[in-house]
C-alpha positions, 0 to 999 in steps of 0.5 A: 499478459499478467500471471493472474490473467484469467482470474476474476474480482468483484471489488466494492468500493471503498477509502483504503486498502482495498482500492491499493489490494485491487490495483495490485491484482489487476495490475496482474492481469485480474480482471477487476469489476468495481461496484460503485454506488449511485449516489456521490460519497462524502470521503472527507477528502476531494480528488479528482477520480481522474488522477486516483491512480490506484483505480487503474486496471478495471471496471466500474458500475454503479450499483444501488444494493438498496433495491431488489434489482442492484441486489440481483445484479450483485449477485450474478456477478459474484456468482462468476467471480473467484476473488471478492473484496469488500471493506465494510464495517464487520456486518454491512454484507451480511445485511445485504444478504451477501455475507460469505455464507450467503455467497458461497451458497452460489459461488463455492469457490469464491475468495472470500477477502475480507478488510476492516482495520480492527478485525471482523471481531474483539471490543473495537470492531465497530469503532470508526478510526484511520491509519494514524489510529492503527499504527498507534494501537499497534506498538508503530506510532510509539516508535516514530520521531525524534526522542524529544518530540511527539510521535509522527505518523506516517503520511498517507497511509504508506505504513497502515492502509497500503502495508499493514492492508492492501499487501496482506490482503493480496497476499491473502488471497493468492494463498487461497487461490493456490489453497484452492487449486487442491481443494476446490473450495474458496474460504474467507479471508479475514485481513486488518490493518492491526493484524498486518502492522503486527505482523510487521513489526515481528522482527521489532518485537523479536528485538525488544525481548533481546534487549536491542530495541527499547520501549521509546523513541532513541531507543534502537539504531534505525529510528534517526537517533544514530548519527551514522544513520539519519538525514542531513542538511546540505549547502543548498539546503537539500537533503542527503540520507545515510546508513553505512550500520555495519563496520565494513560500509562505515569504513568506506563511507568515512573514506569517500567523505575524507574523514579518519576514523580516529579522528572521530569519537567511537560510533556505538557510545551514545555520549558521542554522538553529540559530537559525532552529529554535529562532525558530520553535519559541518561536513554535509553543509560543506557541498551542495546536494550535486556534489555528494550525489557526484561523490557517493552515488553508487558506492558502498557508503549507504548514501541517497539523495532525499529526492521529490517525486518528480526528481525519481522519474527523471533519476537515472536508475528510474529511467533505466529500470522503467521504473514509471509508465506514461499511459494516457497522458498520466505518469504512472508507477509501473507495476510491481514486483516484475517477472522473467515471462508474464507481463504485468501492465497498465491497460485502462485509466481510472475508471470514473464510478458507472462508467461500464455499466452497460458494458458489465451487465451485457458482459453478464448477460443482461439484454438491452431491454434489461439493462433499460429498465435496471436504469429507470428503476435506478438499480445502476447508473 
């Protein structure tokens, strides 16, 4: 049993964060609901809801929240849940009457988690944008790529949606949660994906007022611009990642390589790293991906292999740690972080939209005969 077992989420469907944020407190024990639309929407991108693994761990039921019925139906549910979590445009739940102040008139204690990309408030709030938009804005982008390039988002929205996000907001409404366990009252919380990558760019911005971090790309020792800190191709046309930073991992990595240090051009002199690159290149071109794995696995040389996603799960560490889970014919990501006694798990597939609605509202009471006639007024699906 997960340590959030016993809690309980309403989460309205949405692109983004809040689908990861609901996976990670499901993924807990939180039994989550989420309120689909009865009608297909356009995402721009078309995946099947079989293999959005993120959508695993709950619930769903198709609302229309145009019509009186879905409405009250909404509002029942909100009504026994302690955590919301909506990714509206700032506004849209406060005109479907179900803004915070709305909720908390039937539910005080509710966690109010509130995600937008610019913020509920400020001259861009209303403003439409995606993850590359963010990092962008925030200071991330400007960082991202080879000195002499362009800047390179990060795919897939692992650095925008999902950190500067989906975590953020989980966070969030734990702290409220425990905040709540004193005063008994739920509050909102207000998480954007610009709030979340500033925050995490809190240490870059400590670097840059020191000197150690610049104001471009090349500028600071972990954006590939080191030669002792970058990718490098191999024989077979694999790739292998190094980062022996610190002098005493420098020494071993040159020493598990077979190369002397004073046959080398000093590591921290940026007119050497030319010559200092193209050294090591020739050398990792020497053996194929196989053999360095073979010869620096494992040790103090900060070595690892560029690996596909299907090579991971078949990695040994991966397969010690039981780093994937197989549940119903889908190869899933186990759930993280672990602990010493609870037991997070994977206990349902994605949910496809409305495929529990009969279930949730007999859950909240509602007798057959009501739930017949919520689906001839199309107020569920």
């Amino acid at each position: 049993m997960g340590p959030l077992a016993g809690l309980k989420v309403v989460e309205f469907a949405a692109a983004g964060p809040v689908p990861f944020c609901a996976m990670l407190l499901a993924d807990m024990g939180a039994e989550v609901v989420r309120i689909d639309r009865v009608e297909v929407v356009e995402l721009g991108i078309t995946q099947d809801p079989r293999h959005e693994l993120n959508l695993r761990n709950r619930r769903s039921i198709a609302l229309d929240l145009k019509s009186p019925d879905g409405l009250s139906v909404m509002r029942r549910l909100i009504a026994a849940a302690d955590i919301l979590l909506e990714g509206f445009r700032p506004g849209v739940m406060e005109r479907l009457g179900l803004g915070p102040e709305d909720c908390a008139g039937f539910n005080a204690g509710l966690i109010y988690g509130r995600m937008t990309g610019w913020g509920q408030d400020g001259p861009l709030a209303q403003a439409a944008a995606h993850d590359i938009n963010y990092i962008a804005f925030a200071g991330a982008l400007n960082y991202l790529g080879p000195a002499d390039g362009p800047p390179l988002p990060v795919p897939m929205g692992w650095l925008g949606d999902l950190s500067g996000g989906a975590l953020y907001l989980a966070f969030g409404v734990v702290c409220a949660l425990q905040e709540r366990s004193r005063s008994g009252l739920g509050q909102v919380v207000d998480a954007s994906v610009i709030d979340g990558i500033t925050s995490l760019l809190t240490p870059t911005h400590g670097r840059r007022g020191g000197g150690s971090v610049g104001d471009h790309r090349g500028d600071h020792a972990t954006d590939g611009s080191r030669p002792w800190y970058r990718t490098y191709e191999t024989n077979d046309g694999r790739w292998i990642s190094i980062g022996p930073i610190e002098g005493r991992f420098y020494a071993e990595f040159l020493a598990k390589v077979g190369l002397d240090k004073e046959d080398l051009p000093p590591p921290h002199e940026r007119s050497t790293w030319p010559e200092l690159y193209r050294r090591f290149a020739d050398l990792f071109r020497s053996k194929t991906l196989n053999e360095w794995m073979e010869l620096l696995d494992g040790t103090d040389a900060c070595f690892a292999p560029v690996l596909s996603l299907p090579e991971v799960v078949q990695h040994p560490h991966a397969r010690q740690r039981q780093m994937f889970v197989e549940f119903e014919g889908q190869l899933h990501p186990a759930p993280a972080p672990r602990f010493s006694r609870s037991k997070p798990e994977i206990h349902s597939p994605p949910a496809m939209p409305g495929a529990h609605t009969e279930a949730v509202l007999e859950s909240c009471g509602y007798s057959p005969a009501e739930i017949a006639r919520l689906k001839a007024n199309a107020a569920v699906k």
